[in-house]
C-alpha positions as CSV (number, residue, x, y, z in Angstrom):
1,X,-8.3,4.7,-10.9
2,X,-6.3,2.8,-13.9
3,X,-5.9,-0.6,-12.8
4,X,-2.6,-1.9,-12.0
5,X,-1.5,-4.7,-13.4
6,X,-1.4,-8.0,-10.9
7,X,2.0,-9.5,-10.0
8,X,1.2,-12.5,-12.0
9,X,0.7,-10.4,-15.0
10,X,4.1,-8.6,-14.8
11,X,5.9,-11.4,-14.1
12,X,4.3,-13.2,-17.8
13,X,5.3,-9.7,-19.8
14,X,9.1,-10.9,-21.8
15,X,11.6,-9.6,-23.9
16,X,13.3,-11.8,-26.1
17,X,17.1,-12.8,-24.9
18,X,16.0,-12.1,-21.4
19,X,15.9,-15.2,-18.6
20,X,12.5,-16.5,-17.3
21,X,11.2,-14.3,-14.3
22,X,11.8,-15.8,-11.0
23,X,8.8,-16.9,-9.0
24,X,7.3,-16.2,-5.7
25,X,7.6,-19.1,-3.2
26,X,8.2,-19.3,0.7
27,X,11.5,-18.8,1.4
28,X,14.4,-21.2,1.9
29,X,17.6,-21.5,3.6
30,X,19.6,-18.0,4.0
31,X,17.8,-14.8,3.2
32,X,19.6,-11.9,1.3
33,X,18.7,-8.5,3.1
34,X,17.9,-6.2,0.2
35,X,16.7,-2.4,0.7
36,X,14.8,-0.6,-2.4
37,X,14.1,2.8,-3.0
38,X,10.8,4.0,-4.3
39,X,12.0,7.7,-5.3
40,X,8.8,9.9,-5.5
41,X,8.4,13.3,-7.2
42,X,5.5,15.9,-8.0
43,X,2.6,16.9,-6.6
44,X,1.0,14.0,-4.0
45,X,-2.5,13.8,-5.7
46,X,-0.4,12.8,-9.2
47,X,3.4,11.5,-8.3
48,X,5.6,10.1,-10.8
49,X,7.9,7.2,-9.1
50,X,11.5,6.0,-10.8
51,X,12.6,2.6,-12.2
52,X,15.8,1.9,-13.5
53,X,17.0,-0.8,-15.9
54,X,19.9,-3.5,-15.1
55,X,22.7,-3.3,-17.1
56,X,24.4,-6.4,-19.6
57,X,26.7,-8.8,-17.2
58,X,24.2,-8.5,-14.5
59,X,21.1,-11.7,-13.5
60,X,17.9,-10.4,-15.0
61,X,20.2,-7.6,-17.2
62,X,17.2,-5.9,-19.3
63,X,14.7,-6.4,-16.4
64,X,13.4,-3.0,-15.0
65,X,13.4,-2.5,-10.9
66,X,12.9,0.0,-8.0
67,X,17.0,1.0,-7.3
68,X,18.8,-0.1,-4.3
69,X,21.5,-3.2,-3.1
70,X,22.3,-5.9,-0.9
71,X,22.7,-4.6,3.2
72,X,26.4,-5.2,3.6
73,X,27.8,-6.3,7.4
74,X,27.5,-3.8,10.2
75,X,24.5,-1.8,8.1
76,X,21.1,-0.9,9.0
77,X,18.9,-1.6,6.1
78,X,18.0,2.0,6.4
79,X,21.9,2.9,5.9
80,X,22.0,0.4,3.0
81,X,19.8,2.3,1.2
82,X,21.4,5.3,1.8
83,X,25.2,4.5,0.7
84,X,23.0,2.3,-2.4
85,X,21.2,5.5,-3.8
86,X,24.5,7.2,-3.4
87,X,26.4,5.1,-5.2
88,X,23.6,3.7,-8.2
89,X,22.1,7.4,-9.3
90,X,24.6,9.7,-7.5
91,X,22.0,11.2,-5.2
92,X,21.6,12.1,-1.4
93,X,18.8,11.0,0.8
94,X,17.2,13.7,2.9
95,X,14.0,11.4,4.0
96,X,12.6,8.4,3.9
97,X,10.1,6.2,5.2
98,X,10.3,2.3,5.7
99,X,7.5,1.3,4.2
100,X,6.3,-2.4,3.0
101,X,8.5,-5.9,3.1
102,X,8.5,-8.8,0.6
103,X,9.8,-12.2,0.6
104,X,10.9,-13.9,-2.8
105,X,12.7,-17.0,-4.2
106,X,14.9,-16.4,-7.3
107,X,17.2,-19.5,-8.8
108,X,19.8,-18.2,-7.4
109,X,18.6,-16.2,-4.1
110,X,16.2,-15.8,-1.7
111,X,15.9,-11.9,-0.9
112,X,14.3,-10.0,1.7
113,X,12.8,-5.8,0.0
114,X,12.6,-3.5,2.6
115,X,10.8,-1.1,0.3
116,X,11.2,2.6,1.5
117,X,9.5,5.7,0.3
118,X,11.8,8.2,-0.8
119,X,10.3,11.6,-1.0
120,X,13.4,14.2,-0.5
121,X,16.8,14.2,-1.9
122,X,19.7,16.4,-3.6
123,X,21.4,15.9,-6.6
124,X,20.9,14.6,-10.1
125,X,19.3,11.6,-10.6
126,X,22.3,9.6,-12.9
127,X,22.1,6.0,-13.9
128,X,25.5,5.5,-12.5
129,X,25.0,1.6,-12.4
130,X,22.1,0.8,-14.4
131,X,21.1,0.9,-18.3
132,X,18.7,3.6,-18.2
133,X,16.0,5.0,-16.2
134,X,12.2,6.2,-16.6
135,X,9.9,8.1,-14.7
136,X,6.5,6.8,-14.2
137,X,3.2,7.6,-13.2
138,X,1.6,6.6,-10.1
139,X,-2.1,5.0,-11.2
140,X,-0.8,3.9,-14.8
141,X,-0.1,0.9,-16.1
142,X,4.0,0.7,-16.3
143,X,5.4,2.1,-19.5
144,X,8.2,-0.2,-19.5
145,X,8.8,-4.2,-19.7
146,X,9.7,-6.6,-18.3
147,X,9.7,-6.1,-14.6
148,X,10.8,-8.0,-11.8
149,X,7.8,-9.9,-10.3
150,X,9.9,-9.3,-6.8
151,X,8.6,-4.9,-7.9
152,X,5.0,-5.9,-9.5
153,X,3.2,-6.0,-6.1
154,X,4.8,-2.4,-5.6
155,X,2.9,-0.8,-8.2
156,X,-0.5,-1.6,-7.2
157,X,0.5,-0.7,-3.3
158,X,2.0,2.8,-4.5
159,X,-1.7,3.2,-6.3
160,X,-3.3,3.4,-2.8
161,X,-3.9,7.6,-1.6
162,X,-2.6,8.4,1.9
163,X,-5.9,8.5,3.8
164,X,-8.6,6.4,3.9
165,X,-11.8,7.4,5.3
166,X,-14.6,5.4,7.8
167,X,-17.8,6.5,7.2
168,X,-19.8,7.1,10.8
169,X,-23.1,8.3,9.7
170,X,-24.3,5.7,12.8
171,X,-23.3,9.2,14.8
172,X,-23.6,12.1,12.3
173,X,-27.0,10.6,10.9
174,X,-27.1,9.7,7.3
175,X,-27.9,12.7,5.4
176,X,-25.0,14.9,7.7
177,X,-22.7,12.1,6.6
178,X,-23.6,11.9,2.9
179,X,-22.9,16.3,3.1
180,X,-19.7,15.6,4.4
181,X,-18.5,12.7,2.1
182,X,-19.7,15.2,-0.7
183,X,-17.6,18.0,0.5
184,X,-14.5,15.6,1.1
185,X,-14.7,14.2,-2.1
186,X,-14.7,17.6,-3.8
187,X,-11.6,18.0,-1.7
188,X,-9.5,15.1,-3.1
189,X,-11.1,11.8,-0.8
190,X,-11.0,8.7,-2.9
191,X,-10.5,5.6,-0.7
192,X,-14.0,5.1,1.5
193,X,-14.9,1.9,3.4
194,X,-18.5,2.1,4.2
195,X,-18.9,0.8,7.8
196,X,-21.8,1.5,10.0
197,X,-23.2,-1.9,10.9
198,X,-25.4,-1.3,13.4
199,X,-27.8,1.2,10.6
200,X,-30.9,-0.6,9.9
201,X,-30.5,-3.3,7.0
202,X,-33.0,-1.0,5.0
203,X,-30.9,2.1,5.6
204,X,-27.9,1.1,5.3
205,X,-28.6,-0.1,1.9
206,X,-29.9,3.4,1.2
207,X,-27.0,5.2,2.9
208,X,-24.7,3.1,0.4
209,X,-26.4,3.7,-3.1
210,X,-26.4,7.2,-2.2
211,X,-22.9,7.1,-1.5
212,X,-22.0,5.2,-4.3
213,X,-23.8,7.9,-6.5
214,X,-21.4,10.4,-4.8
215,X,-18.3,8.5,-5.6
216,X,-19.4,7.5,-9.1
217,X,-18.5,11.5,-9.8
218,X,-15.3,11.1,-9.1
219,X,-13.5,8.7,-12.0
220,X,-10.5,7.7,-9.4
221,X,-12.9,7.7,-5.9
222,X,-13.3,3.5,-4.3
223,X,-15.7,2.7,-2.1
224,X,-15.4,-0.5,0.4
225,X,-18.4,-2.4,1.4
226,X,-17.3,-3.2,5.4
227,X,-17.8,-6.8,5.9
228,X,-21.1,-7.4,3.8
229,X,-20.5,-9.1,0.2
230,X,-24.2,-8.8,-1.1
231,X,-24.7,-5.1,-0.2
232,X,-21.0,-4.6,-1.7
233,X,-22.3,-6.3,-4.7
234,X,-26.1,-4.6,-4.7
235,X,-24.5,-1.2,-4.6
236,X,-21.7,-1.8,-7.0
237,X,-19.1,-1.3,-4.4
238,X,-15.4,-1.5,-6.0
239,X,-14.7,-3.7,-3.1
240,X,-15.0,-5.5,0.4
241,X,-13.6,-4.4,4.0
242,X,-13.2,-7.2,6.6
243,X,-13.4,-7.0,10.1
244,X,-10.4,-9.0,11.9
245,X,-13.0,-11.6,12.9
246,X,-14.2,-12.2,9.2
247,X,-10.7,-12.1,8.0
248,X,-10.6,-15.9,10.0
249,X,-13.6,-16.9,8.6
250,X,-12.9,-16.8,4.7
251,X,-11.1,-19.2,3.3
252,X,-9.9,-17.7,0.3
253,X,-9.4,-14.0,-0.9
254,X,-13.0,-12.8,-1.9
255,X,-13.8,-12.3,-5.9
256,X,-14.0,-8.1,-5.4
257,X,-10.9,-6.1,-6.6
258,X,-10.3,-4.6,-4.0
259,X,-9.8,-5.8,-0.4
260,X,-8.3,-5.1,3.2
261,X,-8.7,-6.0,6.6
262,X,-9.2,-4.5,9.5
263,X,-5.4,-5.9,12.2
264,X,-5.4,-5.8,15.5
265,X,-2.1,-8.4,15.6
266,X,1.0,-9.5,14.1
267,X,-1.2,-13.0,12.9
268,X,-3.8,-10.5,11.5
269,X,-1.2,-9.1,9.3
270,X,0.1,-12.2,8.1
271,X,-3.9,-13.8,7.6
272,X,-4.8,-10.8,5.6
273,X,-1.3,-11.1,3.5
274,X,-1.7,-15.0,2.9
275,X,-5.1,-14.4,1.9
276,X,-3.6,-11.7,-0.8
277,X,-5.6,-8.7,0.1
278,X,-4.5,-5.1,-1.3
279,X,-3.9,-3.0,2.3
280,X,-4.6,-3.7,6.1
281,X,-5.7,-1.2,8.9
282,X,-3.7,-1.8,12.2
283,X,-4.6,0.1,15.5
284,X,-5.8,1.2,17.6
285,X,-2.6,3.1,17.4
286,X,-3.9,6.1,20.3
287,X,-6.8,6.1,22.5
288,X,-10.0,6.4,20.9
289,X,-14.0,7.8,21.4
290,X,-15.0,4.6,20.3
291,X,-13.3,2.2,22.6
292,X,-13.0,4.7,25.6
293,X,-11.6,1.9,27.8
294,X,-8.6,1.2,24.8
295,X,-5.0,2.6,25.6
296,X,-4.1,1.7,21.9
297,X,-0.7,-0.2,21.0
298,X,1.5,3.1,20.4
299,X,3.7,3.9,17.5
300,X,6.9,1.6,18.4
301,X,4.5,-1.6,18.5
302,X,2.5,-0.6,15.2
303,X,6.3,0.3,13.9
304,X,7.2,-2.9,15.1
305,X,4.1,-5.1,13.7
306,X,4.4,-3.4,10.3
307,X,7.6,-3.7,9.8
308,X,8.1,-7.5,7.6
309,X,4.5,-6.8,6.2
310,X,4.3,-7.3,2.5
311,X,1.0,-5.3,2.1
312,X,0.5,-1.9,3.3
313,X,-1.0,-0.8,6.4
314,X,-2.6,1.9,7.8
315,X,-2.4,3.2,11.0
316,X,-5.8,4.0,12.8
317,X,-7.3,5.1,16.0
318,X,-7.2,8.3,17.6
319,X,-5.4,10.1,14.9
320,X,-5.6,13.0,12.9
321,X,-5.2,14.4,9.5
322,X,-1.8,16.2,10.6
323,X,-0.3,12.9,11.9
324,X,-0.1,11.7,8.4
325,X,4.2,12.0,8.6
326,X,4.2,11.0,11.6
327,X,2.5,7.1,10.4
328,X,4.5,7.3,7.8
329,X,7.9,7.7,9.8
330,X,6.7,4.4,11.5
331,X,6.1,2.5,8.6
332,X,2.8,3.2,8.0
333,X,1.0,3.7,4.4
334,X,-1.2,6.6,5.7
335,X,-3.5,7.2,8.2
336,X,-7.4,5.7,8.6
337,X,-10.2,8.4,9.8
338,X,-13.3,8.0,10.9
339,X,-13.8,11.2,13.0
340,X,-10.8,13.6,11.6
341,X,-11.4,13.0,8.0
342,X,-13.5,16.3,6.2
């Protein structure tokens, strides 16, 4: 898939007569409760997403971000949004999902995004309160400059597909598992972490080139090396999974492009988001073959856990293809399989 630029980079693209980006640092003294739409439209394997430009007189006028406002007194963040999308591009919400939080200092603010997903509305989009507006492609590097570092994180989260798959060929055997990946792939798969640890070191190194000629087919398909950097790197893996035990092991985010975690706790979510990786798995969210024993955490705490994460999470454990909305609804990115995945 096109690589997204990093935050860093976005934040160094200028225009001239515009102000110096703003940087991220922790934040300090009162935080500014701000709720941002990311409007989606088209077909799910290809979406386009909308930005919209701030007008002269405003800070940052010139500077492109994802529309929304300030939560005024007595508002959910969630109403915010609402009355904002209303009131900036003259449109009415019919659903949306919370989805991914971040913190940032600007010279004159520190602001809290509670980014939502905004997939259903009616009306015509109208830049009622912003210079212009552009529709862009999910997967693309961003057709328009300069961007508010406080969005540049966005884009690379919004690049991430709804379901990410587990590979269990410890129980389906290797060459049933490698038929199925095949047929999933054909079907649209293209996020993969490679996890059976227990395979023979021989075999596993076998079972991952050949899955790694599988997703080479497929230009935008990423494969995720669980918790073993040299195989990762043997195999030409895009990138590394950790388990929540190695996540407190490393010290520093691991030289792959891409990277998650596997959560089990709120101070897994916050390791895996100081160590900068691209998406975490939380769960289990339901019971589970695999940890018979396991009630799992439920929706309201995995709602409740996700809810100030600055990276994207998906839900896993005892869950389905179909409970994709249903993650979502609670704040989830999408939905990690490593049963109901085909």
């Amino acid at each position: 898939m096109t690589r997204i630029p990093t935050a860093a980079a976005l934040g160094a693209v200028g225009s001239a007569g515009l102000p110096d980006p703003p940087s991220r640092l922790a934040p300090v003294g009162e935080v500014t409760e701000v709720a941002a739409a990311v409007l989606l439209r088209g077909h799910p394997a290809a979406p386009e997403f909308l930005m919209a430009q701030r007008p002269t007189g405003k800070v940052y006028a010139g500077y492109w971000e994802f529309p929304g406002g300030k939560v005024e007194a007595g508002e959910s963040v969630r109403e915010a949004l609402v009355r904002e999308l209303h009131e900036e591009l003259g449109i009415t919400v019919d659903r949306l999902w919370p989805w991914v939080c971040c913190e940032f200092t600007y010279p004159h603010a520190t602001v809290r995004l509670r980014f939502f997903r905004v997939s259903s509305w009616h009306g015509q989009v109208t830049p009622l309160e912003h210079s212009a507006f552009a529709w862009l492609k999910v997967g693309e590097a961003p057709s328009v400059a300069p961007i508010l570092p406080a969005n540049g994180p966005i884009l690379r989260a919004l690049d991430l597909p709804a379901v990410y798959a587990l590979s269990n060929a410890e129980e389906n055997g290797p060459a049933a598992e490698l038929a199925r990946l095949a047929g999933a792939l054909a079907q649209g798969l293209r996020l993969l972490q490679l996890r059976d640890k227990t395979l023979a070191p021989a075999q596993r190194r076998s079972f991952a080139g050949e899955v790694m000629a599988l997703a080479r087919r497929y230009q935008n398909a990423r494969v995720l090396v669980n918790d073993d950097q040299e195989l990762a790197r043997a195999v030409g893996a895009h990138g590394l999974h950790l388990s929540s035990t190695r996540l407190w092991q490393v010290e520093r985010r691991p030289d792959f492009d891409h990277l998650a975690a596997s959560c089990h706790s709120a101070a897994d979510l916050l390791r895996a988001a100081q160590l900068g990786l691209d998406f975490a798995v939380l769960g289990p969210v339901l019971p589970t073959p695999s940890h018979p024993g396991l009630v799992g955490i439920g929706w309201p705490e995995f709602s409740r856990l996700v809810e100030r994460s600055p990276l994207p999470v998906y839900a896993l454990g005892g869950l389905q293809p179909e409970m994709l909305d249903l993650a979502c609804s609670n704040g989830g990115h999408g939905v990690a399989l490593m049963r109901g995945w085909r």
